[in-house]
DOVEXNU-238046 format. One record per atom (N, C-alpha, C): residue number from 1; atom name; x, y, z. Coordinates in steps of 0.1 Angstrom, whole numbers, padded with zeros to 4 digits. Layout:
N
    k   a      x      y      z
  NUM  CA      X      Y      Z
...
//
This chain:
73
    k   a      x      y      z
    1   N   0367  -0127  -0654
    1  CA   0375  -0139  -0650
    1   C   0372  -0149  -0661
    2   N   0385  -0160  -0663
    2  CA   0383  -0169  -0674
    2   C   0389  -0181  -0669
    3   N   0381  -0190  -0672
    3  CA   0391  -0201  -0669
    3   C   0388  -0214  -0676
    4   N   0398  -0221  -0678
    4  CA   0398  -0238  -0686
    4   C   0394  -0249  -0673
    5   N   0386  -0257  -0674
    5  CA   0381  -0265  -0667
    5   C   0379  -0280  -0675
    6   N   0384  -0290  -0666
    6  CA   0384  -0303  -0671
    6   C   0378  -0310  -0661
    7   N   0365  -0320  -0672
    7  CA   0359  -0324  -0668
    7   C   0347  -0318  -0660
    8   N   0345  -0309  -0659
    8  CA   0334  -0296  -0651
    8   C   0340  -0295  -0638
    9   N   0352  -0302  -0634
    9  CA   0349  -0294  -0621
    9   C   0370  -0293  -0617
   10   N   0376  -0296  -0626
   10  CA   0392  -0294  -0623
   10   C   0396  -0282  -0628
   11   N   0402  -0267  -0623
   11  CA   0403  -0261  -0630
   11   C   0418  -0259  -0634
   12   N   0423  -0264  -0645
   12  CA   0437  -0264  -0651
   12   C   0443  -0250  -0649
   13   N   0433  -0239  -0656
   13  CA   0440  -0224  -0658
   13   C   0430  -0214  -0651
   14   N   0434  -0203  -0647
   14  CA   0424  -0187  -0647
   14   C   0430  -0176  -0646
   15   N   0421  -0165  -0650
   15  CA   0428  -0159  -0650
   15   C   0417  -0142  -0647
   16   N   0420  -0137  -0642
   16  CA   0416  -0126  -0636
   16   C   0419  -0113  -0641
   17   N   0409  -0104  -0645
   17  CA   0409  -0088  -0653
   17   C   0402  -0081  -0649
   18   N   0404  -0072  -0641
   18  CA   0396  -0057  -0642
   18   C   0389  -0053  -0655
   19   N   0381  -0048  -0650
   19  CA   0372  -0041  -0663
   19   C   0371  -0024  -0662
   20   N   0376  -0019  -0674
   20  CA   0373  -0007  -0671
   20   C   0359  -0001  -0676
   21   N   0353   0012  -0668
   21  CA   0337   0011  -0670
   21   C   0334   0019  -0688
   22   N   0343   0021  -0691
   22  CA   0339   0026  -0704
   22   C   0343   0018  -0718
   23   N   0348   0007  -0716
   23  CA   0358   0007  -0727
   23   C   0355  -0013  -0724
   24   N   0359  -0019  -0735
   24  CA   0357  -0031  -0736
   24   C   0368  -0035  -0730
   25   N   0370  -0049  -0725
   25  CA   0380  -0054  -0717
   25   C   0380  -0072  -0724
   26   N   0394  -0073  -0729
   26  CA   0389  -0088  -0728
   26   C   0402  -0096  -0721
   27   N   0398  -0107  -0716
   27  CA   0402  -0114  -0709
   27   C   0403  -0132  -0714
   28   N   0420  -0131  -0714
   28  CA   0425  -0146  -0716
   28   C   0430  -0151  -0707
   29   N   0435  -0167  -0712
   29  CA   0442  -0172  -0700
   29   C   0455  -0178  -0704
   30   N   0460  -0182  -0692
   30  CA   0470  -0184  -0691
   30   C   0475  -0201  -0698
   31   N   0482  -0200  -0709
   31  CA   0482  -0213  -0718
   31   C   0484  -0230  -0706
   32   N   0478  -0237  -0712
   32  CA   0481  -0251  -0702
   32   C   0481  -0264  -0711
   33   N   0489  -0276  -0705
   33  CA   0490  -0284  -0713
   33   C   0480  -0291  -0704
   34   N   0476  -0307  -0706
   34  CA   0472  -0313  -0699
   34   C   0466  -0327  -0706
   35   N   0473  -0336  -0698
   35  CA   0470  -0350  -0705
   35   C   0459  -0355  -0701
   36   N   0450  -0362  -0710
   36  CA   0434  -0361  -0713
   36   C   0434  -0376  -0717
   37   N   0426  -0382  -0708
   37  CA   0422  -0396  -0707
   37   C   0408  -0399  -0718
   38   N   0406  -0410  -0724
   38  CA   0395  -0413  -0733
   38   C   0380  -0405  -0726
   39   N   0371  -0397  -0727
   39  CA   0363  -0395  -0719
   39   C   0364  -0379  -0714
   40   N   0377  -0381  -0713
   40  CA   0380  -0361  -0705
   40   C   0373  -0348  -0720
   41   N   0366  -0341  -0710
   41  CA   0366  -0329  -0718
   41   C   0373  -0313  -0711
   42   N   0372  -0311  -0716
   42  CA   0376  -0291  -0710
   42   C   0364  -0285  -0718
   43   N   0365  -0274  -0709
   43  CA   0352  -0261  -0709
   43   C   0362  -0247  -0705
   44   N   0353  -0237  -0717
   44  CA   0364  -0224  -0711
   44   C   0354  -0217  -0706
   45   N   0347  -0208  -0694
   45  CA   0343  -0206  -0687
   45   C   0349  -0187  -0687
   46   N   0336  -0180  -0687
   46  CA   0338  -0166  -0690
   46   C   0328  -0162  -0676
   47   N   0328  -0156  -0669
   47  CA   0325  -0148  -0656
   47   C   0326  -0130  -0653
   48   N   0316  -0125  -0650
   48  CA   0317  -0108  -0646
   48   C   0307  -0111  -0634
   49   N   0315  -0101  -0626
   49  CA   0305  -0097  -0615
   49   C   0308  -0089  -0611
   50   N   0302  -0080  -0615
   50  CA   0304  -0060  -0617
   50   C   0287  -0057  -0610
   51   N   0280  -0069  -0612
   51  CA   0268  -0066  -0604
   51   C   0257  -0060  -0612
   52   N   0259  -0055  -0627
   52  CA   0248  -0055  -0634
   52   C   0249  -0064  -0646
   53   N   0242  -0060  -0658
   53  CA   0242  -0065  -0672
   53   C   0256  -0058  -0676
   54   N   0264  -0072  -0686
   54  CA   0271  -0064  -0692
   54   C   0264  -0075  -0707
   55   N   0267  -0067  -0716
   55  CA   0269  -0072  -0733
   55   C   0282  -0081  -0733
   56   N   0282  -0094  -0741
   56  CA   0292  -0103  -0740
   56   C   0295  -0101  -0761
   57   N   0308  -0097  -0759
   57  CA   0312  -0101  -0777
   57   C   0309  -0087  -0783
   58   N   0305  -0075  -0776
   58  CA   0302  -0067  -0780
   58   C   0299  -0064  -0799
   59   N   0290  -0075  -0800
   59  CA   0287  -0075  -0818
   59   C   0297  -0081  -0823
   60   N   0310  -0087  -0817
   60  CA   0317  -0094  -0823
   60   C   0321  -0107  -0819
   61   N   0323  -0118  -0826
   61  CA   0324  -0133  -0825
   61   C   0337  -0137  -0824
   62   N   0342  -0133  -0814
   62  CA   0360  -0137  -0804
   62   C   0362  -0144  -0794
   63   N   0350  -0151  -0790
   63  CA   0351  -0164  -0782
   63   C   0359  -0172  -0790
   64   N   0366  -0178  -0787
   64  CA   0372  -0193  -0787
   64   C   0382  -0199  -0777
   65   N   0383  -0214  -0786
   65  CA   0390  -0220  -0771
   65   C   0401  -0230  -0779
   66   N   0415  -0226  -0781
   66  CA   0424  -0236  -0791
   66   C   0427  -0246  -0784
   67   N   0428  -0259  -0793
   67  CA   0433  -0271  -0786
   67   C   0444  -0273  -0796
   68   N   0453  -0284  -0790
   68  CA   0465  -0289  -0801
   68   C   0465  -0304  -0795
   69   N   0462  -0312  -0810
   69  CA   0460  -0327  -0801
   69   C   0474  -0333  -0803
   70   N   0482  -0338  -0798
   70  CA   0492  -0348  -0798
   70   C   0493  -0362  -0793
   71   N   0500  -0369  -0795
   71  CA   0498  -0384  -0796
   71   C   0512  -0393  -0790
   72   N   0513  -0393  -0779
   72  CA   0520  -0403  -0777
   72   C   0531  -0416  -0785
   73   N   0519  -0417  -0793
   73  CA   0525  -0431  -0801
   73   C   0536  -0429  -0816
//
């Protein structure tokens, strides 16, 4: 499961994936806009609960989290 969270405890987006037991699985979410006050942050938040160890990135570095800032003015 994945999800965008503002401010630690609002959760804007998530999103939900099965995992299959042999094979890597990755999981995105679902795009959001969201107007952000002086102070606001967001967190992307990655979760398994398959109930043992899994390896996260399997050796590879594909975490990320895009922002697009725009401006009102």
């Amino acid at each position: 499961m994945s999800r965008i969270v503002l401010n630690g405890s609002t959760i804007l987006t998530e999103q939900h994936q099965g995992a299959a037991p042999t094979v890597s699985t990755s999981v995105g979410v679902i795009p959001v806009e969201a107007t952000l006050a002086i102070g606001d942050y967001v967190e992307l938040h990655g979760y398994q609960a398959s109930g043992g160890n899994l390896d996260t990135l399997a050796g590879q570095s594909v975490t990320f989290l895009r922002v697009r800032l725009t401006s009102s003015t």
